[in-house]
PLY file of the C-alpha trace (Angstrom):
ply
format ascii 1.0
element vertex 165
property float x
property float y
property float z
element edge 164
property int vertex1
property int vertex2
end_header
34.58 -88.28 -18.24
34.50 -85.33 -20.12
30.76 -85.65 -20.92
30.58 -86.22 -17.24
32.49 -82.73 -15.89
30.13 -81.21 -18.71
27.08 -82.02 -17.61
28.38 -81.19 -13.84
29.71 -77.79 -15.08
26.44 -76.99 -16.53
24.28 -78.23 -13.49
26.17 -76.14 -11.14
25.96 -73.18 -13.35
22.18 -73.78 -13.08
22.31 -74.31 -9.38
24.47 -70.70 -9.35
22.06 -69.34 -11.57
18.97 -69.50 -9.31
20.40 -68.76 -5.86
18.43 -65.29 -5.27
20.19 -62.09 -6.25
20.20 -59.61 -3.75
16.94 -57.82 -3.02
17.32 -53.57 -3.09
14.25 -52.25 -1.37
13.29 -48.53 -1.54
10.31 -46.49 0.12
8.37 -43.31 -0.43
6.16 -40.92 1.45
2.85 -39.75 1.29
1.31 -36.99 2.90
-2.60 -37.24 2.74
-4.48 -33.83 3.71
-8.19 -32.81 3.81
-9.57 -29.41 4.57
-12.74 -29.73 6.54
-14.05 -25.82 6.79
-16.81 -24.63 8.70
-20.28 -25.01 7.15
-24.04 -24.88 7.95
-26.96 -25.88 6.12
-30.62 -25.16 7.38
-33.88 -26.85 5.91
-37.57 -25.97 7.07
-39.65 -28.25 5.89
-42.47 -25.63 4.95
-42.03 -21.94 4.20
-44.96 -20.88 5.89
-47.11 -21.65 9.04
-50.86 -20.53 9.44
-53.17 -20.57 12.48
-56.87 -20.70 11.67
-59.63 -18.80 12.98
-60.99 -19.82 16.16
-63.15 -18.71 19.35
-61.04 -17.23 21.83
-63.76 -18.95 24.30
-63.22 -22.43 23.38
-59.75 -21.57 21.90
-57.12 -19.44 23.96
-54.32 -20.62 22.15
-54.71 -21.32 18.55
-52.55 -24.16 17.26
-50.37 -23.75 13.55
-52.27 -25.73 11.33
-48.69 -28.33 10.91
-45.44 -28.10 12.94
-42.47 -27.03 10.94
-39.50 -29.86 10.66
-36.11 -28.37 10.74
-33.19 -30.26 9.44
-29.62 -28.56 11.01
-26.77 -29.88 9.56
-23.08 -27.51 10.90
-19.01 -28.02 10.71
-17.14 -26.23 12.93
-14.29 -27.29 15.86
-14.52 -29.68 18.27
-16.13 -28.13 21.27
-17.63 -25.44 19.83
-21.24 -25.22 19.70
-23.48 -25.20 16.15
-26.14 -22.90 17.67
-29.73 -21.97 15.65
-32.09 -18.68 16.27
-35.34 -17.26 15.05
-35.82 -13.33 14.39
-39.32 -11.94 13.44
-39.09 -9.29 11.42
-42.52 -7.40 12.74
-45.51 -8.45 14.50
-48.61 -9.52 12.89
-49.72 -7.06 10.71
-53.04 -6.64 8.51
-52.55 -3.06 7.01
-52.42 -0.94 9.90
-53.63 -3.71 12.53
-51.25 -5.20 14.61
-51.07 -8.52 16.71
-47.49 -8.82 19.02
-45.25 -10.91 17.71
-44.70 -12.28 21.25
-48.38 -13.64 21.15
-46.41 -16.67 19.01
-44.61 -19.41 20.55
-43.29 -22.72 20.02
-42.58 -25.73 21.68
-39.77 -28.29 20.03
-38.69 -31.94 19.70
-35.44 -33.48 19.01
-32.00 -33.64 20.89
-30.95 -29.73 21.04
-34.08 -27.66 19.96
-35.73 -25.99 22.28
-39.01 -23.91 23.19
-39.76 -20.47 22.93
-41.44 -17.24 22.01
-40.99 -14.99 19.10
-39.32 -11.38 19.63
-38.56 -8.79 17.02
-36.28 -7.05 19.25
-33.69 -10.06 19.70
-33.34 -13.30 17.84
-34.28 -16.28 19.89
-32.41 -19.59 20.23
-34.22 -22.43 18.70
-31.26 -25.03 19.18
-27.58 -25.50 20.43
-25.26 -28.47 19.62
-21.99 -29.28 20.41
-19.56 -30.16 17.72
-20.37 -30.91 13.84
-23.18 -32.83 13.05
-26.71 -33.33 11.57
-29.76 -32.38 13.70
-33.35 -33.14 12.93
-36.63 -31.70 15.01
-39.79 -29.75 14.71
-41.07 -26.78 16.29
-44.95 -26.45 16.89
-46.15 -23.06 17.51
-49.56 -21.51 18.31
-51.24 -17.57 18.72
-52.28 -16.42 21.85
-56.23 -16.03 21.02
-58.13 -12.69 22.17
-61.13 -11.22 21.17
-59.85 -7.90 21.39
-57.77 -9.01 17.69
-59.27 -6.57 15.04
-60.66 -8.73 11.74
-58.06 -9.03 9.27
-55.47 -11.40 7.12
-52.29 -10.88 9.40
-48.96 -11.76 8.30
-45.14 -11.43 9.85
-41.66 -12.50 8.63
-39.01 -14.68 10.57
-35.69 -15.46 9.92
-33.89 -18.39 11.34
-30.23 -18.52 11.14
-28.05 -21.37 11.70
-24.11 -20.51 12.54
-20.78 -22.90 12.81
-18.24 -20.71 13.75
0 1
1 2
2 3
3 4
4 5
5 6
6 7
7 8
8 9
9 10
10 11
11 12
12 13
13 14
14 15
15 16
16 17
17 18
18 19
19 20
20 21
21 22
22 23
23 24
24 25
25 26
26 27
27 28
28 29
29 30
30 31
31 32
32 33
33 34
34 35
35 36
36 37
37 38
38 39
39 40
40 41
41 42
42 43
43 44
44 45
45 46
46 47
47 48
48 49
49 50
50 51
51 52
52 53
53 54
54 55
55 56
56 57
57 58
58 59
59 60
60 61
61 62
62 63
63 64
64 65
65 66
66 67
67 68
68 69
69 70
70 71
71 72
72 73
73 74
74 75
75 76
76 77
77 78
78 79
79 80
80 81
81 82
82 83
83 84
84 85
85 86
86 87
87 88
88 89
89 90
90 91
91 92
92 93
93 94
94 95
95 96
96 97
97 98
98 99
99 100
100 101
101 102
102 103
103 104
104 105
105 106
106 107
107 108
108 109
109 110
110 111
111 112
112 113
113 114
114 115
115 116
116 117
117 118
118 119
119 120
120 121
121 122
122 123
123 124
124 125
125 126
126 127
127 128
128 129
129 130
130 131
131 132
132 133
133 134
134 135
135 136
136 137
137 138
138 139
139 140
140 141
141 142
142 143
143 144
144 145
145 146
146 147
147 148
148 149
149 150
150 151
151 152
152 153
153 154
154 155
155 156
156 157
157 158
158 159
159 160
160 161
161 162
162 163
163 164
């Protein structure tokens, strides 16, 4: 009998032994942040355009020999607007010849980019978008063509800017 209680004794110390102990939970926090700031980043796909030579006849508007891709990619708040202009610096100059800037203009493709003529005397919108994104198009200009142009090499600055306030 003794063997007996034994081997009782030690199977309900066993049985004890794997009743579950009590559980202790515990839990932490995490805050995750991310700074997002406002940013804009332009890309033309060319750094020039050109318009060849042609007979004001046959020609009266004188198309850029390629269109210019633009690639606008902006940051900034929801509802406020990503917007993109053009300034020329001068008109057309060949030493002391001059062709008006406004002679150039442009017409556009893609969501946002729109059509227009060049001005030295204000910058010009090229494209408006609401909210951040990434916005592709081209603009295709051409030259008013007159025969009253004096012979020359004419050349003009512009420069685009792209803002995400």
């Amino acid at each position: 009998m003794k063997t007996r209680n034994l081997v009782l004794g030690i199977a309900l110390a066993a049985m004890a032994a794997a009743q579950p102990l009590s559980a202790a939970d515990t839990t932490a926090n995490l805050t995750v942040g991310a700074t997002v700031s406002a940013t804009a980043k332009l890309s033309l796909g060319a750094a020039s355009i050109s318009f060849p030579d042609a007979d004001p006849d046959t020609t009266p508007s004188i198309p850029a020999t390629a269109a210019l891709s633009v690639v606008a990619k902006g940051k900034t708040g929801t509802g406020s607007n990503i917007t993109l202009t053009m300034l020329a610096g001068d008109d057309l100059k060949s030493g002391s010849d001059t062709i008006a800037i406004t002679n150039v203009s442009w017409t556009a493709s893609g969501a946002g980019f729109v059509a227009g003529t060049m001005s030295k005397a204000a910058a010009q919108s090229v494209g408006s978008w609401a909210n951040s994104g990434n916005r592709s198009g081209s603009m295709s200009f051409s030259l008013v063509n007159n025969w009253t142009y004096a012979v020359g090499s004419y050349s003009a600055t512009a420069v685009f800017t792209l803002t995400a306030p």
